[in-house]
C-alpha positions as CSV (number, residue, x, y, z in Angstrom):
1,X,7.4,-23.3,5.2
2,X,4.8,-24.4,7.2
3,X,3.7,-28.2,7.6
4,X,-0.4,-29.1,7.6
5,X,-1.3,-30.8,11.6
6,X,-2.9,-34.2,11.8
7,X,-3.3,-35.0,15.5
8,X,-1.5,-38.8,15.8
9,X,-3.3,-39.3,19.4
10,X,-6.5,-37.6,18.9
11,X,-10.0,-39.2,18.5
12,X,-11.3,-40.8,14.8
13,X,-13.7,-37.6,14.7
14,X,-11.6,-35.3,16.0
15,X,-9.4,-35.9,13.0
16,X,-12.4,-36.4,10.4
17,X,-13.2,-32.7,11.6
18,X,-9.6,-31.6,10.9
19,X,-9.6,-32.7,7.7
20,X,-12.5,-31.2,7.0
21,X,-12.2,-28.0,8.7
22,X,-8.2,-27.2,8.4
23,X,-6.4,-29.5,6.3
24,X,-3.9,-26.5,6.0
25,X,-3.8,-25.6,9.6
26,X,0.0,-26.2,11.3
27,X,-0.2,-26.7,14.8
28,X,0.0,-23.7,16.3
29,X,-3.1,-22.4,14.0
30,X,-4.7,-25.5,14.9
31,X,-4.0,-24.9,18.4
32,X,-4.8,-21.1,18.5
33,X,-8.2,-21.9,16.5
34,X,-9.4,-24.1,19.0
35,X,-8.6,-22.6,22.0
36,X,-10.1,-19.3,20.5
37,X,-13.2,-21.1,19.7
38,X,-13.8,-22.7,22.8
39,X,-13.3,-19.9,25.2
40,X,-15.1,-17.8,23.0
41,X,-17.9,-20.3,23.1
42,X,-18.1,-20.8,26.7
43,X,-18.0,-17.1,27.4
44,X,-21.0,-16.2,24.5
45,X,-23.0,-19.0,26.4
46,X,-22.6,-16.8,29.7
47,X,-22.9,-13.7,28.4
48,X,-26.5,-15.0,26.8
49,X,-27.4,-16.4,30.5
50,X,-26.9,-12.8,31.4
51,X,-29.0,-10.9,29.1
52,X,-31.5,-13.8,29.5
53,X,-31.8,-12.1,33.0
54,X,-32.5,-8.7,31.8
55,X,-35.6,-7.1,31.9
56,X,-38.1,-7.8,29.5
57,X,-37.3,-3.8,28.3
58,X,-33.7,-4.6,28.3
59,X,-34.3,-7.8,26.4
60,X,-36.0,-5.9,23.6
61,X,-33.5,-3.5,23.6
62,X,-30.4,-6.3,22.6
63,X,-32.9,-7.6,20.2
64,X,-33.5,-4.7,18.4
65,X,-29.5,-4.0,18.7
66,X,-28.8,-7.6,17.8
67,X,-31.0,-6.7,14.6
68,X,-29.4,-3.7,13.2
69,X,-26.2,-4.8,13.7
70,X,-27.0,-8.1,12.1
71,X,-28.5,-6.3,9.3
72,X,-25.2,-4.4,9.2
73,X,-23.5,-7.4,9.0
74,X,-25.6,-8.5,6.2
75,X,-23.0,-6.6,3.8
76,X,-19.4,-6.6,5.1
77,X,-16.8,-4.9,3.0
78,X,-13.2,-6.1,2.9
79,X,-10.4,-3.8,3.8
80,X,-8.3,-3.1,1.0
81,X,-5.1,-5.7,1.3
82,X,-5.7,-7.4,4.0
83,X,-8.4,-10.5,4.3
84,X,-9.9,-8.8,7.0
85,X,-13.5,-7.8,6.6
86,X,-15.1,-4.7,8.1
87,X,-19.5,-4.4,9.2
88,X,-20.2,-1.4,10.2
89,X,-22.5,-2.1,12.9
90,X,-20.2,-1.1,15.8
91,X,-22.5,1.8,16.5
92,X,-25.2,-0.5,17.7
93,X,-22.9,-2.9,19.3
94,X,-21.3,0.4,21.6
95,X,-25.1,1.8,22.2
96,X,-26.0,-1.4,23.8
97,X,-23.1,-1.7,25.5
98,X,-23.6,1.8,27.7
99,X,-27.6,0.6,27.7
100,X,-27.5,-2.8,28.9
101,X,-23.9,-3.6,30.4
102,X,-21.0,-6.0,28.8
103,X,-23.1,-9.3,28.3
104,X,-25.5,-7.1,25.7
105,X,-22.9,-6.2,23.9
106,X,-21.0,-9.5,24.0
107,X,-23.9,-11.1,22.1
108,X,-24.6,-8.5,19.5
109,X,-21.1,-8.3,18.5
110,X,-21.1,-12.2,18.0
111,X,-24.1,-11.8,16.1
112,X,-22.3,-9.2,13.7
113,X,-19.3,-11.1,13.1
114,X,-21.4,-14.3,12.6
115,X,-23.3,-13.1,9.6
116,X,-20.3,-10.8,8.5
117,X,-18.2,-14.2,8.4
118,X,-21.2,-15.9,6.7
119,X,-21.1,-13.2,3.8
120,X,-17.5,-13.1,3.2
121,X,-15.9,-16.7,3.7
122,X,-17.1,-20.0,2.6
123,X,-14.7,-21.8,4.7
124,X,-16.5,-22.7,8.8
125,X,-13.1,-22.1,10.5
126,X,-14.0,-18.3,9.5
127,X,-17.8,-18.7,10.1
128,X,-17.4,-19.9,13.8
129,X,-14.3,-18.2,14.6
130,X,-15.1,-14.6,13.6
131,X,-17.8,-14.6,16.4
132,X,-15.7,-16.4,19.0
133,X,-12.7,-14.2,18.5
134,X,-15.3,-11.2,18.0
135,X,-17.0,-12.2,21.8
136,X,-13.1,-12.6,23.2
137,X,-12.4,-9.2,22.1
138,X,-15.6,-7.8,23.2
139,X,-15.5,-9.2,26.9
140,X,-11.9,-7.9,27.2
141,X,-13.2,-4.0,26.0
142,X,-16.1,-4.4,27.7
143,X,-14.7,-4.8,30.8
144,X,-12.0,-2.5,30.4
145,X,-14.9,-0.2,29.9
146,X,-16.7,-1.3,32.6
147,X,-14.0,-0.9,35.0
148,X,-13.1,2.4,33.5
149,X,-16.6,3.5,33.8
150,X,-16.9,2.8,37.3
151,X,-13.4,4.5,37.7
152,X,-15.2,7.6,36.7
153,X,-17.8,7.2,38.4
154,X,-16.2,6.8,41.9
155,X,-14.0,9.8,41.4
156,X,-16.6,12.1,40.4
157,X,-15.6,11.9,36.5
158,X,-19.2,10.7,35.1
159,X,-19.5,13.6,32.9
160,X,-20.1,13.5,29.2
161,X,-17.2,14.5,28.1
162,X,-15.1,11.8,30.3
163,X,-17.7,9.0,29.4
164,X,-17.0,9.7,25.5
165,X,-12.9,10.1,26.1
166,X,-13.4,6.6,27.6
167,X,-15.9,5.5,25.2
168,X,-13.5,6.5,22.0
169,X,-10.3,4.9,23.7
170,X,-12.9,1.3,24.4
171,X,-13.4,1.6,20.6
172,X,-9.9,1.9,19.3
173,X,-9.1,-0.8,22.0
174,X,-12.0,-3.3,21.0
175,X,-10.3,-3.1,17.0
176,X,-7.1,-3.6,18.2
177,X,-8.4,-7.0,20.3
178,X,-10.5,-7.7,17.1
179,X,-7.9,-7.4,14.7
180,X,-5.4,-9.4,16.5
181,X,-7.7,-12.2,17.2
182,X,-9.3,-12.6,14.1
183,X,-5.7,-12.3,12.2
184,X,-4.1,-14.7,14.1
185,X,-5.0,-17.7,12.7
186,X,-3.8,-17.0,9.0
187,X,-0.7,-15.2,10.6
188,X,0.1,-18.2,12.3
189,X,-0.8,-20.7,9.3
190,X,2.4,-18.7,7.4
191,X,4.8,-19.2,10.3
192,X,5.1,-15.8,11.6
193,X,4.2,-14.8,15.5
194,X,0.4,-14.1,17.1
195,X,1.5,-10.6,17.6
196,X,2.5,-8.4,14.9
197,X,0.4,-5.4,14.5
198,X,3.0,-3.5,12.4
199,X,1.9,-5.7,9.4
200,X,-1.9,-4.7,9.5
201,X,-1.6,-0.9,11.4
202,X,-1.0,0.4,7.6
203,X,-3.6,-1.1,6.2
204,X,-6.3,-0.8,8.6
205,X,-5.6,2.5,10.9
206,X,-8.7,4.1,8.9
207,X,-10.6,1.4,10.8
208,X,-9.5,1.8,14.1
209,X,-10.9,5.5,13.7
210,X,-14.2,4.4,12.3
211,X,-14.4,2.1,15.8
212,X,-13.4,5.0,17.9
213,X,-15.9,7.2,16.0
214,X,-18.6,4.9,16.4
215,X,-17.5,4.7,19.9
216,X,-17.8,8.5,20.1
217,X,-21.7,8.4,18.2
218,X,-23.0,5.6,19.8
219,X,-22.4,7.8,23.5
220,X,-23.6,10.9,22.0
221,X,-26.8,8.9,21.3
222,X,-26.8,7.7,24.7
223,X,-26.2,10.9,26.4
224,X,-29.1,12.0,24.6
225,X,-31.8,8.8,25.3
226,X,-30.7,9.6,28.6
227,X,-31.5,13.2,29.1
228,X,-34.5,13.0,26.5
229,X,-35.6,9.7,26.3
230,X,-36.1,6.7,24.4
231,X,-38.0,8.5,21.3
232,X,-34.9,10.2,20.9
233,X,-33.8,6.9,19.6
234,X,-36.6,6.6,17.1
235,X,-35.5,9.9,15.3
236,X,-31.9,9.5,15.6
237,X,-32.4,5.9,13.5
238,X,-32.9,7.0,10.0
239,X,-29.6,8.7,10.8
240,X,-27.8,6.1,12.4
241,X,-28.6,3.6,9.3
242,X,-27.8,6.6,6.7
243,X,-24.4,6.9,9.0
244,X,-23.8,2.9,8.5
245,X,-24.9,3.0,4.7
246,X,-22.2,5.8,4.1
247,X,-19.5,3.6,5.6
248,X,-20.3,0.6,4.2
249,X,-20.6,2.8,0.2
250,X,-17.3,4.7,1.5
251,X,-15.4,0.9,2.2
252,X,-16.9,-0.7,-1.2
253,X,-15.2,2.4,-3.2
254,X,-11.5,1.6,-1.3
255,X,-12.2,-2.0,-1.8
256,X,-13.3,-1.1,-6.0
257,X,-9.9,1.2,-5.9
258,X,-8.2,-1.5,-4.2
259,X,-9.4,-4.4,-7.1
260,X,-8.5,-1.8,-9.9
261,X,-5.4,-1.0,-8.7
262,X,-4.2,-5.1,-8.8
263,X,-5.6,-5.6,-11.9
264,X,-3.7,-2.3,-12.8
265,X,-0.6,-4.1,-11.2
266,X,-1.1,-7.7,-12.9
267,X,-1.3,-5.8,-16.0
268,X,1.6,-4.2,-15.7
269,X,3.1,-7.8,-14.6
270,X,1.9,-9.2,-17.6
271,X,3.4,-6.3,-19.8
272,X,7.0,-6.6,-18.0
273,X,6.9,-10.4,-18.5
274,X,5.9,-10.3,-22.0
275,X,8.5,-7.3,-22.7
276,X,11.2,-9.6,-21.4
277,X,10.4,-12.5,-23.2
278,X,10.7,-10.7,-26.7
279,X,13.3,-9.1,-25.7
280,X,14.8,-12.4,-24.6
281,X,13.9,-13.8,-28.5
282,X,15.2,-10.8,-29.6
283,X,19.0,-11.2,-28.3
284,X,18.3,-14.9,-29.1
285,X,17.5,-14.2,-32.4
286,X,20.8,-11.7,-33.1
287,X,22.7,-14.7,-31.4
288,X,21.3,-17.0,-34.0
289,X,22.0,-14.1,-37.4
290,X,25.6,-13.6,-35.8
291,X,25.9,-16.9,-35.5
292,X,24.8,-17.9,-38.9
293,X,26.7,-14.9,-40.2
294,X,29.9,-16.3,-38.7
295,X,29.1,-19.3,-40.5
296,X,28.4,-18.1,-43.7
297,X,31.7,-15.6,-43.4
298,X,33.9,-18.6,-42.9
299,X,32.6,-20.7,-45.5
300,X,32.6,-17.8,-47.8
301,X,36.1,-16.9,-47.2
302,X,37.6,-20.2,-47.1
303,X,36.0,-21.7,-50.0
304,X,38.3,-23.4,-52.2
305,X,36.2,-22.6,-55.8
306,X,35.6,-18.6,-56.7
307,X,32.6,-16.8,-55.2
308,X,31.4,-13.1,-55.1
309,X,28.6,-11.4,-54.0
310,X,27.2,-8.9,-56.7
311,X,24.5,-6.4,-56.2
312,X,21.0,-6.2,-58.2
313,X,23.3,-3.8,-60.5
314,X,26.0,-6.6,-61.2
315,X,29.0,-4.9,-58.9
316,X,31.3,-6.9,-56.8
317,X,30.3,-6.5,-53.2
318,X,33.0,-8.9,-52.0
319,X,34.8,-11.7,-53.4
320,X,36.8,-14.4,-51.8
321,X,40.5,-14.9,-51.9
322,X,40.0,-18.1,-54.5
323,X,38.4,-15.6,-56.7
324,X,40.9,-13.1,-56.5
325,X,43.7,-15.8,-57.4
326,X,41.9,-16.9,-60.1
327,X,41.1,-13.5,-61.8
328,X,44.7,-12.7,-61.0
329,X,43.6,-9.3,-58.9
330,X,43.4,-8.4,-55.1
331,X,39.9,-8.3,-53.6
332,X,40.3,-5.1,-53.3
333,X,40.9,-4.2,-56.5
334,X,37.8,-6.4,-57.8
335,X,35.5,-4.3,-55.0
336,X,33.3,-2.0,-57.2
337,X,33.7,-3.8,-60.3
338,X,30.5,-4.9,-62.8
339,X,31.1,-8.5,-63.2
340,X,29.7,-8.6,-66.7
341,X,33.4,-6.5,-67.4
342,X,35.5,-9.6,-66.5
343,X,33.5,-11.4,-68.7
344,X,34.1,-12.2,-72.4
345,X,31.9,-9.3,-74.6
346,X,30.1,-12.3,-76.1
347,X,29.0,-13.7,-72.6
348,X,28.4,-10.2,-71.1
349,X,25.1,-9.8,-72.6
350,X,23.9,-13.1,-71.5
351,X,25.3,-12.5,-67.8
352,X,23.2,-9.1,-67.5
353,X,20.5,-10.2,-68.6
354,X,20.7,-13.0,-65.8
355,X,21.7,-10.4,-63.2
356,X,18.6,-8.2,-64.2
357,X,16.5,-10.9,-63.6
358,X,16.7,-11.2,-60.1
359,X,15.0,-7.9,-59.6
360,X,11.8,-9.7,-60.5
361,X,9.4,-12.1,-58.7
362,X,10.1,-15.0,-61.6
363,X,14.1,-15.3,-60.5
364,X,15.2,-18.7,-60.4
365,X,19.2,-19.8,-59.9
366,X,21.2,-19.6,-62.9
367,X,23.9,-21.0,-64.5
368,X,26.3,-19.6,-67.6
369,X,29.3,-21.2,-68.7
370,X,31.2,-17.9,-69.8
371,X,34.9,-17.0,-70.4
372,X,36.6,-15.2,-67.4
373,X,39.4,-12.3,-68.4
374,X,42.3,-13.2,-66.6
375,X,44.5,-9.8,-65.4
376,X,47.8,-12.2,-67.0
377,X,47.5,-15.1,-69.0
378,X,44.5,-16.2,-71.4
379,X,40.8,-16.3,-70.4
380,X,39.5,-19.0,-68.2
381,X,36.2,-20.4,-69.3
382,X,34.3,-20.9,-66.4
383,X,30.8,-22.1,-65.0
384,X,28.9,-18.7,-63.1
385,X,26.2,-20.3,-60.7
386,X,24.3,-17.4,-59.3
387,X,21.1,-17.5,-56.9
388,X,19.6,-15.2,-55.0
389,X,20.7,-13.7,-51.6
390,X,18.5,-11.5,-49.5
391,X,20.0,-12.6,-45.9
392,X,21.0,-10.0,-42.4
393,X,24.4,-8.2,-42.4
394,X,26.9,-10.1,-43.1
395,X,31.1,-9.6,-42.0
396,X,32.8,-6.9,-44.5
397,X,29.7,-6.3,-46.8
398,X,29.7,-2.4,-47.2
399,X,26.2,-2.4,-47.7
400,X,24.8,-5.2,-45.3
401,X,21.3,-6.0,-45.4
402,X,20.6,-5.2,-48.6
403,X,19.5,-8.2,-51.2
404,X,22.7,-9.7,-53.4
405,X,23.7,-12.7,-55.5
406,X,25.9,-15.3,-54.3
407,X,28.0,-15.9,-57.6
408,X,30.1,-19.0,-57.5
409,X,33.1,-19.8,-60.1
410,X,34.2,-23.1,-60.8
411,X,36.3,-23.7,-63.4
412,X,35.7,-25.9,-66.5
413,X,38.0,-28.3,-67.7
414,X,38.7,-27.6,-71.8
């Protein structure tokens, strides 16, 4: 778990702008973010010195760079999963870069990442890191390419097809600084190390092959201003922002398939979870009916007065052993039985006509004092409560679920 960083030492405004700024940053994010910013600063500010000595032709040139790219920034698409966002205006950003040198391209790739940050993050860590980590990533391809350039160059090797093997392999390398740079931060903010480009190459290889192509296009284009001049440039931009538009339309669709496919997964979240927790009522409900029916079977069975239950038809479902010793017969024996015939004939009328009763919606508990027939010995007069009894499944009922009457039998004193 990491811990939020509040310098102890530092300045008063140096921690008003932490709190402001990071208030989540540990440490080494705090650490990394300003050391990233800072170099990247310093090295924007001398890379703008530079182009500032350019020719007034080579000045317009990064503008108009500087502009397209900009404008590419202007909508910035985020790579499914990750938090990293992609504008395509590396084409521009690689065409300056074999036009004007390093420094060009330095301060138009700033200028991308700067309003790409702007559209896609509200938070200024992002807004002035992106183009500091985006001019440290640039000076370090840049001069690989340089250096690779002049490599070529010195050993006979300044063909096309050499400068775009190099230019593709500058591209590929400049997403790879990029990505690492501008990941670090939030990489380091959950604990893990600076380097681990296992965790994003899944993600955003499909990138690393649009810098590499852009790369490839942007040195085609210059192979071509260079053999047939700059109106070559002209023509080839309705292209070049057709070529940009069809990225960016292409990265909104992963990023739309992307959104549909979490909502698709929270969903499916929100299913499980909800599935589970009827489930979970479910068993908890059974656990309460067996309960309850454990209950009622104990209290049934050990009851020390006579009770039965007795279908809507007036048979004996079950009966409990007072019952039995009362009537002088085994349950058993009493299973199946109508109840009216242990009755007196003069009661039994008066009993079915109770029993017949609770098929209706106006049943209300009974009671009927009525003479029982007793298998030996005279007829026991006897008080029949009955009421209604429409609960689950209950221990030894041969037909459990179905509605009954609880009948109870208590004896009357003569």
């Amino acid at each position: 778990m990491t811990s939020t960083y509040a310098p102890t030492r530092a300045p008063r405004w140096f921690q008003r702008v932490h709190a402001a700024l990071m208030p989540d940053y540990n440490r080494a994010a705090t650490l990394y973010w300003w050391t990233g910013v800072t170099c990247g600063a310093l090295l924007l500010l001398a890379s703008l010195v530079v182009v500032a000595h350019l020719p007034a032709y080579g000045i317009v040139q990064v503008l108009i760079g500087l502009l397209l790219a900009v404008g590419a920034g202007l909508f910035p698409v985020r790579i499914p999963a990750t938090k990293v966002s992609f504008a395509a205006g590396e084409l521009c950003i690689f065409l300056v870069l074999l036009m004007q040198g390093p420094a060009a391209a330095v301060a138009v790739a700033a200028g991308e990442a700067a309003m790409g940050s702007y559209r896609t993050s509200k938070r200024w860590t992002s807004r002035l890191g992106s183009p500091a980590m985006a001019t440290l990533a640039m000076t370090a391809a840049a001069t690989l390419f340089a250096l690779g350039r002049d490599g070529l160059e010195r050993n006979g090797l300044d063909g096309p097809v050499p400068l775009m093997a190099l230019a593709m392999v500058m591209g590929f390398v400049y997403f790879v600084f990029s990505a690492t740079l501008m990941g670090g931060v939030a990489r380091l903010r959950r604990g893990k190390h600076l380097l681990q480009l296992a965790d994003e190459a899944a993600a955003l290889r499909w990138v690393g092959l649009a810098y590499a192509g852009s790369a490839l296009v942007s040195t085609l284009l210059y192979i071509v201003y260079r053999q047939a001049g700059e109106g070559v440039l002209l023509v080839t931009l309705p292209l070049l922002a057709m070529l940009l538009l069809v990225l960016h339309f292409y990265y909104r669709q992963q990023e739309a398939h992307e959104a549909m496919r979490r909502a698709l997964a929270e969903v499916a979240e929100r299913e499980a979870a909800m599935q589970a927790r009827e489930t979970e009522a479910a068993a908890r409900h059974q656990r309460e009916l067996q309960l309850s029916e454990r209950r009622f079977d104990s209290a049934f069975t050990q009851a020390t007065i006579g009770m039965a239950l007795v279908d809507l038809d007036g048979r004996i479902i079950r009966c409990n052993e007072a019952l039995s010793r009362l009537l002088g017969r085994g349950s058993d024996q009493l299973a199946g039985l109508l109840l009216a015939g242990l009755v007196h004939e003069d009661d039994a009328a008066l009993l079915i006509a109770a029993i017949a009763r609770a098929k209706g919606p106006d049943f209300e508990d009974f009671g009927l004092p009525v003479s029982l027939q007793v298998a030996a010995g005279p007829s026991r007069r006897v008080l029949l409560r009955g009421s209604f009894f429409g609960g689950p499944a209950l221990h030894g009922l041969k037909r459990p679920g179905k509605p009954c009457l609880l009948m109870q039998v208590q004896p009357v004193a003569h």
